[in-house]
N, C-alpha and C positions, 0 to 999 in steps of 0.2 A: 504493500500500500504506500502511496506516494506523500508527502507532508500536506496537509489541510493548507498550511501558509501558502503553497507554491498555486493553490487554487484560487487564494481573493484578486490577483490580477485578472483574470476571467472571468471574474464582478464587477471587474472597471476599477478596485480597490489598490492600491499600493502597501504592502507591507512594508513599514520600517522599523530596525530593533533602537528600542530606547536605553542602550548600555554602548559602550568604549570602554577596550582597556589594551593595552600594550599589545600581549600576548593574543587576543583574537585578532589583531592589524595582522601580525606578524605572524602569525605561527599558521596560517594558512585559513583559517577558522570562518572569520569572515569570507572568504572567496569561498569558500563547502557552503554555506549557507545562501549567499547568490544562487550557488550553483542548484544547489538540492532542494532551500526552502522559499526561492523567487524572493529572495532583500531583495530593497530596489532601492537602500537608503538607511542613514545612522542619524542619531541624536545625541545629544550627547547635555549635559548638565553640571555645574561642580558639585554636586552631591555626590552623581555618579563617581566623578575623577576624585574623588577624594575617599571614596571605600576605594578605588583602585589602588590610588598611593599609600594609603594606609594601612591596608589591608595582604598586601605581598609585598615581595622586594622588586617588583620590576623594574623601578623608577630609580631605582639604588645606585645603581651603577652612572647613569644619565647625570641624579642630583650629585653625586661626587664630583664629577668630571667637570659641570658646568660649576658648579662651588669652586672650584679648582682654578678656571678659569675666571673668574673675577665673578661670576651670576651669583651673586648670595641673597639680594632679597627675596624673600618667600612670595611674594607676586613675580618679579621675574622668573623666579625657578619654576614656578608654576603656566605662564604661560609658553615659557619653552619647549617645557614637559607637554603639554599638552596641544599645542599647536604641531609638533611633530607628532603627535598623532592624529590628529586633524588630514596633514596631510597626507600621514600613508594611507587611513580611512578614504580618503578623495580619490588615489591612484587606486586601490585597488575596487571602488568606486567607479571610473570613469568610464571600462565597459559598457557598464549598465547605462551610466549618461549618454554615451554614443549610441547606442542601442535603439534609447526610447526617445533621440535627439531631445534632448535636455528636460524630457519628464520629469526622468529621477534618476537614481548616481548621486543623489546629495551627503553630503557629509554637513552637521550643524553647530556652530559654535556660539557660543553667550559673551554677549556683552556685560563687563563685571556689573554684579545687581543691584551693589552699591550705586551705580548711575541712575535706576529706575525713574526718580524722578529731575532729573537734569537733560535736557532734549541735546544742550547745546554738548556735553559730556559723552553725551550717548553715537551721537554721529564723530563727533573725533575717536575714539574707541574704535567704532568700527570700522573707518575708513582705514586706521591703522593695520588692525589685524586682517582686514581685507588682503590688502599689499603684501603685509608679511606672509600668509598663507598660500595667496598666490594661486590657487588654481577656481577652474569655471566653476563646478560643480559644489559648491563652499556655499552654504546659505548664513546668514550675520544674526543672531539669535537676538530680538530689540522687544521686551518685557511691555504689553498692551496694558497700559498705564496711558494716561492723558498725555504724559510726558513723554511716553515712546509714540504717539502717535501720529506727531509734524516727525518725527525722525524717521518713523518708515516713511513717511512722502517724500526727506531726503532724499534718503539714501536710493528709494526705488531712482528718482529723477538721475541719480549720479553712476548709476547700473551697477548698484550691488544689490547682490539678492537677500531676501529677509525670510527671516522664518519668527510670525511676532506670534508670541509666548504668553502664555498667562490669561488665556482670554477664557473669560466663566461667563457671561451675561452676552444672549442674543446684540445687544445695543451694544457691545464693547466688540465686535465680530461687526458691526453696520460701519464703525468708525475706524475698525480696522481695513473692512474691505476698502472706504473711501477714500484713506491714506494709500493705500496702491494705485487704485484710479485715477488719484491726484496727481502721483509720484507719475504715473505712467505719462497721464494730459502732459505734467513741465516736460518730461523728456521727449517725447515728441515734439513741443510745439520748438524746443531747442534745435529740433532737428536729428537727435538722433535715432539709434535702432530700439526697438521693443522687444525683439525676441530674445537678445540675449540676459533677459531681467526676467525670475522671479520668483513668487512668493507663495509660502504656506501659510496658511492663519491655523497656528495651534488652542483647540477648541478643548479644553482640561473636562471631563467627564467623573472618574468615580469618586472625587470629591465631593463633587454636589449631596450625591445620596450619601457619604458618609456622615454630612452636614444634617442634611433633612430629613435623611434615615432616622438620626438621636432627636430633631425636634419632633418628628411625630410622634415616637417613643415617648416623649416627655409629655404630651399633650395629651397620648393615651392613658397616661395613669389618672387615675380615677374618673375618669370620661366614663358615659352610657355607653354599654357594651355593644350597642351599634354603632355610635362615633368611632368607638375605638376599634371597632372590625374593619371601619372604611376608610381609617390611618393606616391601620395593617396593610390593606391591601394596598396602597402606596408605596410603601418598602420597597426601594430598589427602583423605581422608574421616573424618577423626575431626570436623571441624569439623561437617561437613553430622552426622553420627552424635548428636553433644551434641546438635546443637539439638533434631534428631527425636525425642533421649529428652524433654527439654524440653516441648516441642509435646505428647508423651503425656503428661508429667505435667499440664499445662494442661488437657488435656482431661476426662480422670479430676477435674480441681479444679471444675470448670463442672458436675459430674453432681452434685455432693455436696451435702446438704440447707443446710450452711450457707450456700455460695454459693446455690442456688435460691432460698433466704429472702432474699438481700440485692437478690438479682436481682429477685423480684416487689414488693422496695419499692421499687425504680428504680434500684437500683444498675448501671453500664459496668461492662463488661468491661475488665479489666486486659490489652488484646492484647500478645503478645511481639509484639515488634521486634527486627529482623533488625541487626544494627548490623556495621559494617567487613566491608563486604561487595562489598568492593575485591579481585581477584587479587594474593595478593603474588608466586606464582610464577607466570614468563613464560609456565609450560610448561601452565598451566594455561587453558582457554575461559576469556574476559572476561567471559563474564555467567554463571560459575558458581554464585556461591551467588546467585544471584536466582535460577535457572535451578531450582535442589535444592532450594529451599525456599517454594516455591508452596505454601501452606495458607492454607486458610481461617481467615477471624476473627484475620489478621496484618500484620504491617507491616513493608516491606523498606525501608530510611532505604539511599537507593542515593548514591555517590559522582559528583562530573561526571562523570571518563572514562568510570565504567561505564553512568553511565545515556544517554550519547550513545551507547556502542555499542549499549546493549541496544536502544534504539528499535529500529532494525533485523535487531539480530545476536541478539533473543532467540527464545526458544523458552517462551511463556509457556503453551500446553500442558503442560509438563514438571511436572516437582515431584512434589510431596507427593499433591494432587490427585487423580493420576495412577492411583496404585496405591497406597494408605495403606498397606496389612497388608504389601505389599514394601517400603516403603522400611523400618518399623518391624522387619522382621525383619533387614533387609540391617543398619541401624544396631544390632542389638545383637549382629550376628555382629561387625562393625566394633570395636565395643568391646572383645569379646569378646576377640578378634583380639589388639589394641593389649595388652592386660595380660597375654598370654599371651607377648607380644613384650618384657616386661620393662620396659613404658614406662604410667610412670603419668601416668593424665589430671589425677588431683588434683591432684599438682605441678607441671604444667602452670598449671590454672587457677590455684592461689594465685600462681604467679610473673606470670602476666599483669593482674593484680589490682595488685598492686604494682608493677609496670611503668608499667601505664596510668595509674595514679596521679600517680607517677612525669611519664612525658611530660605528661602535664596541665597540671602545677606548671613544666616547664620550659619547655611553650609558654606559659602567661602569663606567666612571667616574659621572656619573649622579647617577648611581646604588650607588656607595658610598655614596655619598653626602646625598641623600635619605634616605639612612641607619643611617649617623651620627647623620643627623636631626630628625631619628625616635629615636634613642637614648639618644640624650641630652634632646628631649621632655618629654618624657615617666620617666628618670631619674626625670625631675623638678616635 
């Protein structure tokens, strides 16, 4: 039996694994997984990179060397570190880019999270690491913040590509889309090319219900035993419901004259991306939101554990796919549902917004500290 992954391209879907670390650049890992489980694409996070540095010695030998030669800040050692794996990820990558002429092949890097709210901060960052990284298939990781969002119309105007991050709320996905459109209109009307520019809009998923999953919880205790069966049965599907409304407003965005006119001068498609699309509850199937959210013209950034189960354990028939006009109708009963139940999505999404912010800033600052500490070890 062949891997369930290698089958969501023949959903119109894109697999990409949301991990990097030294050893699958290197040790052949990644290119088996092209090969075997149809990757079309890597993500990559300082959370991630900082269980990688932390977590083995692969880095060991790299942080000696460049310590050796004068790198000792723990942000330098860290961008070295990880931008050389940026780009081996990109070359062994760039098949797939060639392939699907510049679908996917992507390899993704973050702009540090401390900048979230500095626009002006945000675009020198990435225009840097742009440069230094060096190759097409590189998307610039810019946090869907008010303040990352003139920087995606930057940066798209300037043809680097973006992958914007952090997006929980319908309306923060509307203002993301419009900062590409933007970015796209200045770089046209300058004169230049469209095709070789663009962008995912990373749409964050099992947070939501891990959020709205504990308030219905909270609301069901001591509620009438039928309030509280019709909070139950909410459990788990506001997350799959957003994205659905999303995925329709996407599509309604693709029919409209403005988009068709950018589209016939060669402008990409801005595809949603599936992002934290990890089970946080036990009680939940392991390859749920990969499983819920099969549509065409998208990209699911899958986590290790779950993309080792889904090989096997998915059901890449399911989804969106499947039956569009149900799942769209089931998602606005779902919402429906949820605000009728006294629990708003809005506040949901602004506090996961700030959260994820939030964790960002604490996993790099953990990413450093991890670094310094592999440094001043390795030095004694």
């Amino acid at each position: 039996m062949g891997s369930a992954l290698a089958e969501l391209p023949r959903w119109g879907q894109s697999p990409w694994y949301d991990n990097i670390r030294r050893d699958i650049v290197r040790g052949g890992r990644l290119a088996k997984m092209i090969e075997e489980d149809g990757l079309r694409g890597v993500t990559s996070n300082p959370a991630i990179f900082e269980k990688a540095v932390g977590e083995s010695n692969l880095y060991d030998d790299a942080i000696r060397d460049l310590a050796r030669g004068g790198v000792r800040a723990p942000v330098d050692l860290y961008e070295h570190l990880a931008i050389d794996d940026i780009q081996g990820a990109a070359d062994v990558l760039r098949p797939v880019y060639d392939r699907t002429r510049g679908l996917d092949g992507y390899v993704s890097f973050e702009v540090g999270p401390d900048l979230a709210a500095d626009t002006v901060a945000t675009v020198a960052y990435a225009r840097r690491v742009h440069a230094w990284i060096d190759r097409p298939n590189v998307l610039i990781k810019v946090p869907g913040t008010p303040e990352g969002m003139p920087a995606v119309r930057q940066l798209i105007a300037a043809g680097i590509s973006v992958n914007v991050t952090l997006l929980f709320a319908v309306d923060a996905w509307r203002a993301c889309a419009e900062a590409y459109l933007a970015g796209l209109e200045d770089r046209r009307r300058a004169g230049q090319p469209l095709h070789d520019v663009t962008s995912v809009a990373s749409f964050f998923v099992s947070r939501i219900d891990a959020l709205v999953d504990r308030w219905l919880d909270d609301a069901a205790k001591g509620g009438a035993a039928g309030a509280s069966a019709a909070r139950d049965a909410l459990r788990g599907r506001t997350a799959t419901a957003n994205a659905v409304i999303a995925y329709q407003q996407w599509q309604d965005l693709m029919a409209t004259p403005r988009w068709q006119a950018l589209e016939a001068a060669g402008a990409r498609r801005q595809r949603l991306l599936w992002a934290s699309t990890s089970t946080k509850d036990p009680a939940y199937p392991k390859g749920k939101y990969v499983d819920d959210l099969i549509a065409r013209d998208t990209v699911n950034t899958i986590p290790e554990e779950t993309w080792n189960f889904y090989r096997e354990g998915g059901h890449p028939g399911a989804g969106l796919n499947r039956d569009w006009e149900a799942g769209l109708a089931r998602a606005q009963a779902d919402l429906a549902a949820l605000a009728a139940a006294g629990i708003s999505l809005g506040r949901a999404t602004d506090e996961l917004l700030v959260d994820g912010v939030d964790k960002f800033v604490k996993a790099f600052d953990t990413l450093l500290a991890v670094v310094e500490r592999k440094r001043d070890t390795l030095a004694a």
